[in-house]
C-alpha distance (Angstrom), angle and dihedral (degrees) to the residues before:
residue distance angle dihedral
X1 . . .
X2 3.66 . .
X3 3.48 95.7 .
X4 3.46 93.0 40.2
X5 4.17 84.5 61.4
X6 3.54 95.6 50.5
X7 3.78 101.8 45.5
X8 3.62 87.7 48.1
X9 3.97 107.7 38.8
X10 3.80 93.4 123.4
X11 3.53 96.6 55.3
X12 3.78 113.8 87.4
X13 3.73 97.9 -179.2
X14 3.89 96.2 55.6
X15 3.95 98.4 41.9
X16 3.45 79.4 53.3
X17 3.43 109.8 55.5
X18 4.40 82.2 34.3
X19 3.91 80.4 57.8
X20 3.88 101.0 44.4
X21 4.33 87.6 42.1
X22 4.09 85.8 64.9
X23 4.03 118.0 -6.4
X24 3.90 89.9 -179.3
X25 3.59 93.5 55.4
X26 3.79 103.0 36.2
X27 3.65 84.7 49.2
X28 4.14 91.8 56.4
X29 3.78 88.5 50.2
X30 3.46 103.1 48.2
X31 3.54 91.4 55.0
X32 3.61 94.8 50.9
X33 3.78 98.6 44.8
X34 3.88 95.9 38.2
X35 3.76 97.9 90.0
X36 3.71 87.2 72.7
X37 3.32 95.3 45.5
X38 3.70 99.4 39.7
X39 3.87 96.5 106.9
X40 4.32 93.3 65.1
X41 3.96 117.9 83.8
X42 3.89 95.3 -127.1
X43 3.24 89.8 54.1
X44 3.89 92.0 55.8
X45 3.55 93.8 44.8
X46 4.11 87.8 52.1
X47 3.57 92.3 50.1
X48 4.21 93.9 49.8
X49 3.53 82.9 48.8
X50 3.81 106.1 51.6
X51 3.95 91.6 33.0
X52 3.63 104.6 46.8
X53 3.78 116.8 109.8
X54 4.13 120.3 -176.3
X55 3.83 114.0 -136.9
X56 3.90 86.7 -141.8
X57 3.92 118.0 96.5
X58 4.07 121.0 -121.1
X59 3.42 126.0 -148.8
X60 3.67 86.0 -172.7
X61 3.85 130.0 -135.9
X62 3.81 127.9 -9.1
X63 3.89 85.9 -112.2
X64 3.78 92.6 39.8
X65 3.62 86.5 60.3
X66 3.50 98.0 38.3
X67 3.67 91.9 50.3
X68 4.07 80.7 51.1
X69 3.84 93.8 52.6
X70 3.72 93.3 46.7
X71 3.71 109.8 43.5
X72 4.57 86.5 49.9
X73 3.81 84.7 55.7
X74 3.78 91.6 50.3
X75 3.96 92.2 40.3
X76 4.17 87.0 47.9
X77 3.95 80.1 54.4
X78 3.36 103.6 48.5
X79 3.95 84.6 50.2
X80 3.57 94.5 52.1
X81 3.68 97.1 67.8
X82 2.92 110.3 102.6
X83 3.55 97.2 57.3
X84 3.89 91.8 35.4
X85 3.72 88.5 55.8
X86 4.02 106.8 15.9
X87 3.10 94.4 -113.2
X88 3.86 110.9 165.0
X89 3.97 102.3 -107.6
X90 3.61 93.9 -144.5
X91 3.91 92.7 60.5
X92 4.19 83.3 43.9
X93 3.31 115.6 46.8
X94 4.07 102.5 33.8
X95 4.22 85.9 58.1
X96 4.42 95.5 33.5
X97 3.45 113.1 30.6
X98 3.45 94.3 98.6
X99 4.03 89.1 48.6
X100 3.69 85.7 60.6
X101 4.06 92.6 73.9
X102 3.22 115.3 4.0
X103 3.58 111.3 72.6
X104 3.57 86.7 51.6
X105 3.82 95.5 62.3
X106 3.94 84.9 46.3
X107 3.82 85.0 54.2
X108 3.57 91.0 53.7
X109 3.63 96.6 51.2
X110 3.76 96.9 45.1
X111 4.12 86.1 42.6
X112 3.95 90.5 46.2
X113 3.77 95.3 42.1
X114 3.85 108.3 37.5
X115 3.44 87.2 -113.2
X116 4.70 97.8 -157.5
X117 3.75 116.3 -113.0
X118 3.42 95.4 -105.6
X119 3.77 100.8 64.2
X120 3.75 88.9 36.4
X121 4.13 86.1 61.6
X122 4.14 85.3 43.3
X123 3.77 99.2 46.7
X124 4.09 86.7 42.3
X125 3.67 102.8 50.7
X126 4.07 91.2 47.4
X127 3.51 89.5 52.9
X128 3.54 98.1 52.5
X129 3.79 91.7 34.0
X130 4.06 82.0 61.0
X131 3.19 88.8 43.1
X132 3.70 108.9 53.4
X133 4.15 86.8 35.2
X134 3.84 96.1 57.7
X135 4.14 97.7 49.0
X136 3.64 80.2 49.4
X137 3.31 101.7 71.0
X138 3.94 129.8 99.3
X139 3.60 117.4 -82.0
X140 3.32 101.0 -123.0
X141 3.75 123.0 97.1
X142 3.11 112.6 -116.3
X143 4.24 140.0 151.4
X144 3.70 91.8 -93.9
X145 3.48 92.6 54.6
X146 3.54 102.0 48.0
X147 3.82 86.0 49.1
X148 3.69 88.2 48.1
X149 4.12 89.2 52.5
X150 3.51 90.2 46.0
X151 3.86 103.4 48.4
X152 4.23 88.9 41.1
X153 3.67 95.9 78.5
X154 4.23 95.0 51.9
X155 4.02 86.5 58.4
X156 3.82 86.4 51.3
X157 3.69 95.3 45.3
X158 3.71 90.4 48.2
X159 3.79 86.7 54.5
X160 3.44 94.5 59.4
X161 3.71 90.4 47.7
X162 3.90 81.7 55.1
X163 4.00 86.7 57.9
X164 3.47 91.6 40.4
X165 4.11 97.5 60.7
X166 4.04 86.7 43.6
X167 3.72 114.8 -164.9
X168 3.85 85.2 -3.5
X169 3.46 109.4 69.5
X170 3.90 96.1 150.3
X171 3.95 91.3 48.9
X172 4.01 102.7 116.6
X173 3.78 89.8 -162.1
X174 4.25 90.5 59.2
X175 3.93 84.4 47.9
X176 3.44 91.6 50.7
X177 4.05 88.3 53.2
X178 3.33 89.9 51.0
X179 4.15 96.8 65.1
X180 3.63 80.7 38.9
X181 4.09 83.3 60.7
X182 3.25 90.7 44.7
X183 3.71 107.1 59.6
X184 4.20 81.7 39.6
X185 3.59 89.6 56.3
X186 3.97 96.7 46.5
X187 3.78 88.7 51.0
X188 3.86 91.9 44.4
X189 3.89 89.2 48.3
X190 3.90 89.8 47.9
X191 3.79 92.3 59.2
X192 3.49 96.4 40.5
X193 4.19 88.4 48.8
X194 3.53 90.6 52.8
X195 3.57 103.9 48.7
X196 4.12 85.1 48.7
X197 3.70 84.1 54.1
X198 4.01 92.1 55.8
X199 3.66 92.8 44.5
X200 4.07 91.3 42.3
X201 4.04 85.2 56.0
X202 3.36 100.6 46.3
X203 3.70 92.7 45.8
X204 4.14 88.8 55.1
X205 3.59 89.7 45.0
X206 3.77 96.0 52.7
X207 3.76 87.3 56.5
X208 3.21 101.9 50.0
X209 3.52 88.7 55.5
X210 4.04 83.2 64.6
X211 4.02 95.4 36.3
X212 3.74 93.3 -112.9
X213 3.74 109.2 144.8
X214 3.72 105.4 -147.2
X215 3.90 107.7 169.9
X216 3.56 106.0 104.3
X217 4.00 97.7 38.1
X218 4.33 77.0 48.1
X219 3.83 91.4 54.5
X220 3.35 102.3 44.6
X221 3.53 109.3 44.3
X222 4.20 114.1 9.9
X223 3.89 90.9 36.5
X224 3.79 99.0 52.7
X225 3.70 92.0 40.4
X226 4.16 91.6 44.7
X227 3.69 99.1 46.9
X228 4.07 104.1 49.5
X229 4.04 86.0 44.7
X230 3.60 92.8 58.0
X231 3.72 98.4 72.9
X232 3.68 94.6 33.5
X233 3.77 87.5 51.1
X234 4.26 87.4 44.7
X235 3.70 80.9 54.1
X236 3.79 98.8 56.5
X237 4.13 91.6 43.7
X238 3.76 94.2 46.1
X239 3.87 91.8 52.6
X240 3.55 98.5 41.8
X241 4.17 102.2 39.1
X242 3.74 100.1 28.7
X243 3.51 84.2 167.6
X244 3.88 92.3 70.1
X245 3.68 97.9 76.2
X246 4.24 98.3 -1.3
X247 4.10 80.6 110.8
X248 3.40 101.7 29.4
X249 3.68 102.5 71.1
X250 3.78 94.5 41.2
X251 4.24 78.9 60.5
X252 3.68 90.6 53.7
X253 3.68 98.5 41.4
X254 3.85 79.7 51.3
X255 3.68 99.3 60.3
X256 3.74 100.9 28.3
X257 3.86 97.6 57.0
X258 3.91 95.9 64.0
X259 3.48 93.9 35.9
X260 4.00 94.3 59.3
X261 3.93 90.2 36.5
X262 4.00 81.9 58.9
X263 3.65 86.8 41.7
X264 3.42 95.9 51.6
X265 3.42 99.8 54.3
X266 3.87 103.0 46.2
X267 4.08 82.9 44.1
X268 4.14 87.3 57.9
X269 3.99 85.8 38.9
X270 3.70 87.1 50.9
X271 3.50 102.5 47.3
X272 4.31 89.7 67.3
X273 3.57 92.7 57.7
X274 4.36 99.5 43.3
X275 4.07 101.3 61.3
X276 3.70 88.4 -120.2
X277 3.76 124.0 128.0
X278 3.72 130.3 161.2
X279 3.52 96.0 -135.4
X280 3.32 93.6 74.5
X281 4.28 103.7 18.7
X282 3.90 106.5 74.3
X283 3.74 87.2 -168.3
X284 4.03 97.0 49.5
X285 3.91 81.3 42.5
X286 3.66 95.6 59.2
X287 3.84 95.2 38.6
X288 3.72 85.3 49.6
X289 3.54 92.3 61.8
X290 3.72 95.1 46.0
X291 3.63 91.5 56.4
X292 4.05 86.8 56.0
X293 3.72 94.2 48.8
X294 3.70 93.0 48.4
X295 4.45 87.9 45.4
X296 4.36 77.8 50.8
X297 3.54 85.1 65.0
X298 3.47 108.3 39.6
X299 3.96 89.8 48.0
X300 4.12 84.4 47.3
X301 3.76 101.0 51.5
X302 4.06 90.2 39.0
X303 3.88 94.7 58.8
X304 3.97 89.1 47.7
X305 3.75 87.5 53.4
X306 4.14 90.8 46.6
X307 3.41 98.7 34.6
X308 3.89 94.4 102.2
X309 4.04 94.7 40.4
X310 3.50 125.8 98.1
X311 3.53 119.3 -59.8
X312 3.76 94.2 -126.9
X313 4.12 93.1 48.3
X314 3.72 111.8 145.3
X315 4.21 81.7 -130.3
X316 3.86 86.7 74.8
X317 3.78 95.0 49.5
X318 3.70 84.4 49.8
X319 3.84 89.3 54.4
X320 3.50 91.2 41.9
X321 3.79 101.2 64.3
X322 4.13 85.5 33.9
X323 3.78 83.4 61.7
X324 3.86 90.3 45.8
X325 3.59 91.5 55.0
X326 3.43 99.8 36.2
X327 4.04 90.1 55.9
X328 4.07 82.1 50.6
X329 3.53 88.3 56.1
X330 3.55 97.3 46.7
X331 3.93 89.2 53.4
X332 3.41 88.3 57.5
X333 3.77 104.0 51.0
X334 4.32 84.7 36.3
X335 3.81 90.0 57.7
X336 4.17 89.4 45.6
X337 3.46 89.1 57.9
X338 3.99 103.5 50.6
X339 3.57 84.4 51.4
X340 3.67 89.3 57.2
X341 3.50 85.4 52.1
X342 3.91 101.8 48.4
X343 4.06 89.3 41.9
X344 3.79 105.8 45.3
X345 3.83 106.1 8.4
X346 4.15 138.7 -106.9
X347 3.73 113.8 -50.1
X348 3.90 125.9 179.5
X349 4.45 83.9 -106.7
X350 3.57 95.4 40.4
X351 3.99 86.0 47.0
X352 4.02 98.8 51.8
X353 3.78 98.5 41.8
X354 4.04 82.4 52.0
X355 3.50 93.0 51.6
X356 4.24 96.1 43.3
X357 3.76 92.4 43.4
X358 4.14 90.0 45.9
X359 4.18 81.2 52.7
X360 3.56 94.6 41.3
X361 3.76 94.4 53.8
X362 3.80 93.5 43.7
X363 4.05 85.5 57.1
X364 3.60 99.9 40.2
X365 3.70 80.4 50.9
X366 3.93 92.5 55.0
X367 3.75 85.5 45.6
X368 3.64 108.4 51.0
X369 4.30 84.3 54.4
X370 3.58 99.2 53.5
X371 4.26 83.5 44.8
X372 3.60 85.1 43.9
X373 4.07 91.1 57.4
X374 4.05 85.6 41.9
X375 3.33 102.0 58.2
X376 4.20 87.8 42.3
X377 3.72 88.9 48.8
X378 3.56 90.8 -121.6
X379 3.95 95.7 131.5
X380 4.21 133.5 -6.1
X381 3.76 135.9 -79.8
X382 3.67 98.4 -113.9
X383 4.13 79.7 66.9
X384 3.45 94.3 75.9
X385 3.71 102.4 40.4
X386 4.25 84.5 56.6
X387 3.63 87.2 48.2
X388 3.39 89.3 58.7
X389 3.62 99.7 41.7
X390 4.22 91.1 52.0
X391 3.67 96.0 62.4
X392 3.96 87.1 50.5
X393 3.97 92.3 95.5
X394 3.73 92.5 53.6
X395 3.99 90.9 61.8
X396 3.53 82.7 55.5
X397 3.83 89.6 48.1
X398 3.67 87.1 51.8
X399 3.64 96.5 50.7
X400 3.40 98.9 43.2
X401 3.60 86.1 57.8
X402 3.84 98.0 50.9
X403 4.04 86.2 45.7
X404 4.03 97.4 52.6
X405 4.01 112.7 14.6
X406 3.73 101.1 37.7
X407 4.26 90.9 71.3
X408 3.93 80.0 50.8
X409 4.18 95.8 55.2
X410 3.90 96.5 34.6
X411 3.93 114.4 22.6
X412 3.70 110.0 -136.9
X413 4.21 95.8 -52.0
């Protein structure tokens, strides 16, 4: 596509239609290629147009807002069930609570970008397939179904990735926009939590004042409305002012990486000196793997937000040796868990961390090469953010698997 710009910078009609087949990535190449094409008028005129940013806030569309108001009164619903219906809320919420948002932000993505029939059918009969399969399971709480609970909400987020890429579901460059979204939408939902939080103390503390106990009337009917609309709200503001948060995360992404690689390393250094081990503390096992899933994400988010920089950006250095360490740390808790297998046996736990650590390391793996040939400017930055997004459809593989076959292999132990 970059060539494709510069050969064709004084033709309005097919930068156009380039522009309109894939803003995203006609956006990304403009900006690289237009400091050798900064001299001609189009090109100036493109680059006002793809870079301006308005300091006033939009709340969209009538129907965008609409669509807003709507789907947080049907979320608040859906969350209200259980005390609409007693309905225990330890049977509910485990098995729905991802149900309660997103198929709304799928909805807005398929609304928003004329999603085709087709996929619409697709995306609609898994979620309702998941839907009707989880609620069927036993009652009883049991391994499987806390796996099951636990590997539901990564074939819904995947769905609204789906949504998110439109009619281009195998375009790299929309996937990569969608972890962009992501780490957008987390910061978005973060602000908006917070101020809720301000306004939800004030509110108790004004009745107090007046000896009106208002917690359970709070819970069951502001909280469950407030807390789906939040990210369904984030959703609106992030797509609508990208400019609200477009620099924000970058800034975070910034200061978080180094601080976890450092982190990291003391933790590892640490862990000789404390008489703990994973191999043999189930707790520090499981906390040990939380602390890699969470490092996932950060090194995720961070190459979407420095996927357009310069190749030889100090940020992918940074990401580099966070990668290193990561993988190190993933050895660790990998090598823990086989020798929870060889000493007490396969279990349906012991069995999905395997298999998520086994793909983690495979994609860190993939990851630290393509950083590797970054930082040795042996290939661009955008290369690592699409080898990220690629290996995407095998966590939903994965989960899939955990969510349907695993009842099959072990029962409901």
């Amino acid at each position: 596509m970059h060539q494709e710009i510069k050969n064709h910078i004084n033709d309005p009609a097919f930068l156009e239609k380039l522009y309109r087949k894939n803003k995203s990535e006609f956006k990304t190449a403009f900006i690289a290629v237009y400091p050798e094409i900064m001299d001609n008028i189009p090109a100036k005129i493109w680059h006002e147009r793809l870079t301006y940013e308005s300091n006033s806030i939009s709340w969209g569309s009538k129907n965008d807002f609409l669509f807003v108001a709507v789907s947080a009164f049907l979320a608040g619903m859906i969350a209200r069930i259980p005390f609409t219906f007693s309905i225990s809320e330890d049977f509910f919420y485990p098995r729905n609570i991802a149900f309660i948002v997103f198929p709304f932000l799928t909805a807005f993505f398929v609304w928003k970008n004329k999603v085709a029939p087709k996929t619409i059918a697709i995306i609609s009969a898994v979620t309702v397939a998941c839907l009707i399969y989880i609620n069927s399971l036993p009652e009883k709480e049991t391994d499987v179904l806390i796996l099951a609970c636990l590997h539901l909400p990564v074939l819904l987020w995947i769905l609204i990735g789906v949504a998110f890429s439109g009619n281009q579901p195998k375009n790299l460059s929309k996937r990569l926009d969608f972890l962009r979204f992501n780490g957008d939408l987390i910061v978005m939902s973060a602000l908006l939590g917070i101020a809720a939080g301000i306004l939800s103390g004030i509110t108790f503390g004004l009745f107090a004042l007046i000896d009106i106990n208002i917690g359970k009337f709070f819970q069951e009917n502001l909280v469950v409305f407030g807390l789906p609309a939040i990210p369904i709200l984030a959703t609106l503001l992030t797509q609508t002012n990208p400019q609200l948060v477009n620099k924000v995360s970058p800034i975070i992404a910034k200061i978080f990486s180094p601080a976890v690689l450092i982190m990291l390393v003391v933790y590892l250094g640490a862990i000789i000196f404390s008489g703990k081990n994973p191999y043999t503390d189930r707790d520090f096992l499981l906390l040990f793997n939380s602390l890699l899933v969470g490092v996932m994400a950060l090194i995720f988010f961070s190459v979407a937000e420095s996927a357009e920089k310069e190749k030889n950006s100090a940020d992918f250095w940074i990401l580099f040796f966070l990668s290193i360490v990561t993988i190190i740390v993933n050895g660790v808790a990998l090598s823990a868990i086989l020798f929870r297998i060889a000493e007490w046996g396969f279990t349906p736990n012991r069995m999905a961390v395997l298999g998520s650590n086994l793909l983690m390391l495979i994609h860190l793996l993939l990851i630290a090469a393509k950083l590797f040939k970054t930082v040795t400017r042996e290939n661009e930055g955008i290369e690592v953010g699409k080898t990220i997004v690629r290996y995407m459809p095998v966590y939903f593989i994965w989960a899939a698997f955990v969510l349907f076959i695993f009842p099959l292999i072990f029962g409901f132990k």
